[in-house]
N, C-alpha and C positions, 0 to 999 in steps of 0.2 A: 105537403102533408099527404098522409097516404087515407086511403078510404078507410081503412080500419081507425087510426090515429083520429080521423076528421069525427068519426061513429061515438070513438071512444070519448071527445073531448066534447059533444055534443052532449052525451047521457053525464057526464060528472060536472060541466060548469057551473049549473044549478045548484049541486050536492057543495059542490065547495063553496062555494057562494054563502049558502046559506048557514055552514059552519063559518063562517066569518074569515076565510081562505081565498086566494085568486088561484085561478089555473094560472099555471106559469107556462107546461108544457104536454104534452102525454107521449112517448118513445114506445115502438113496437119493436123491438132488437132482437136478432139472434144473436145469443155470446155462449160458447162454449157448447156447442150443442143443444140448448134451449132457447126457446121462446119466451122474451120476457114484457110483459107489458106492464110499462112504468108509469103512472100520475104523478107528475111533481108541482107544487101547489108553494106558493108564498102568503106569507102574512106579514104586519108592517110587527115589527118587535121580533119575528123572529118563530117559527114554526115548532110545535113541542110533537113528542110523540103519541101526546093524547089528539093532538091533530089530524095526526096518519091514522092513527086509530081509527075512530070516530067514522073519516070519510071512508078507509075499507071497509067495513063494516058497512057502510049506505052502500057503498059500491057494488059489493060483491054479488048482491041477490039482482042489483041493475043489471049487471052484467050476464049473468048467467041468464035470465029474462031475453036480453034482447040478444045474447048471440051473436056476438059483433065476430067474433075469431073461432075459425073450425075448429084449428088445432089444440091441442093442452100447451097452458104455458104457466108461466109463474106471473102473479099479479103484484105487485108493491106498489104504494103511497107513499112519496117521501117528499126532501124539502127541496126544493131548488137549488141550495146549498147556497155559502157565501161566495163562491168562483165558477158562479154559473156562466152555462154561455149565454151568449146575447147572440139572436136570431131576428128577430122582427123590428122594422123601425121604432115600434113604440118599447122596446126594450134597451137601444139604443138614446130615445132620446130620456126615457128618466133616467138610465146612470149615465147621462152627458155631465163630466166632471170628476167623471170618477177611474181608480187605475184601471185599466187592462193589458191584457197580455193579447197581442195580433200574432194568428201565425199563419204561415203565408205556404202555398205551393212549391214555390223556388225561391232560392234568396235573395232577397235584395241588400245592396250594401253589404254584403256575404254573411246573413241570417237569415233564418226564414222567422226567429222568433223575434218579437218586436215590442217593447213595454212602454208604457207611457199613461197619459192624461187621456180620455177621449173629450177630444173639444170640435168633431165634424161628424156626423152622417147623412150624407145626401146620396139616395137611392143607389144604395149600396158601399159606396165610397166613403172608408174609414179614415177619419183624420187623429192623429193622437200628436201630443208634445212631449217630447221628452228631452229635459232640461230646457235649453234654451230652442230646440229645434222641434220645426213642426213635420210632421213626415206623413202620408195620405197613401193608399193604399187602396187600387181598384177592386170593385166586387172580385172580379174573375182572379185575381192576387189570394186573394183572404179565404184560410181553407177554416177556420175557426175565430172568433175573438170571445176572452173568457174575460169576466171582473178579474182583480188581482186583488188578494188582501195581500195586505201590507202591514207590515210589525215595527 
């Protein structure tokens, strides 16, 4: 995490917290010529836009106060989404059992994309199953793993 990201998720965990919200992540990105610093935040049933609301609103005079980022940039509050990625152990191990989608550097078995069950993570080392086969996948392999919804 970057100092800024580390700044930003120090002054909002409290705020979402106490709206009844988890920080899930906070993203400092350049896209398209801007600067965007994003809060993305979960709740169990499912995030409304009175959610996002609420905490920009706490946010925003936080923000501006402490001065985490020189530049101008665009602020948004949104939800983790249902095909978030998963980055941290502790994000791996609550959706252990659930779809994802592995996508890898170079291919293996001639894809680099890779879908399945996650039923492994040990320090960094993604196991998923798909159908009958279980297939694992070293940190330095895995450029992304995202939930998969499924219909």
């Amino acid at each position: 995490m970057s100092r800024i990201t580390e700044l930003v998720s120090e002054l909002a965990r409290p705020v979402v917290e106490e709206e009844g919200c988890r920080l899930w992540d906070v993203e400092y990105v350049r896209e398209a010529g801007d600067w965007y610093l994003r809060v993305l935040i979960d709740k169990e049933g499912g995030v409304s836009i009175d959610d996002c609301e609420r905490i920009s609103r706490r946010l925003d005079p936080l923000l501006d106060e402490a001065d985490p980022i020189p530049d101008s940039y665009v602020f948004e509050v949104g939800s983790a989404g249902a095909e978030r990625e998963l980055r941290r152990p502790g994000d791996f191990e609550q959706f252990m059992g659930s779809d994802v989608q592995v996508r890898l550097y170079q291919p293996v078995n001639g894809s680099k994309i890779h879908d399945g069950v996650l039923t492994g993570y040990d320090d960094g080392r993604v196991t998923i199953r798909s159908g009958k086969s279980e297939h694992s996948f070293d940190k330095a392999q895995v450029a992304q793993v995202r939930l998969r919804v499924t219909i």
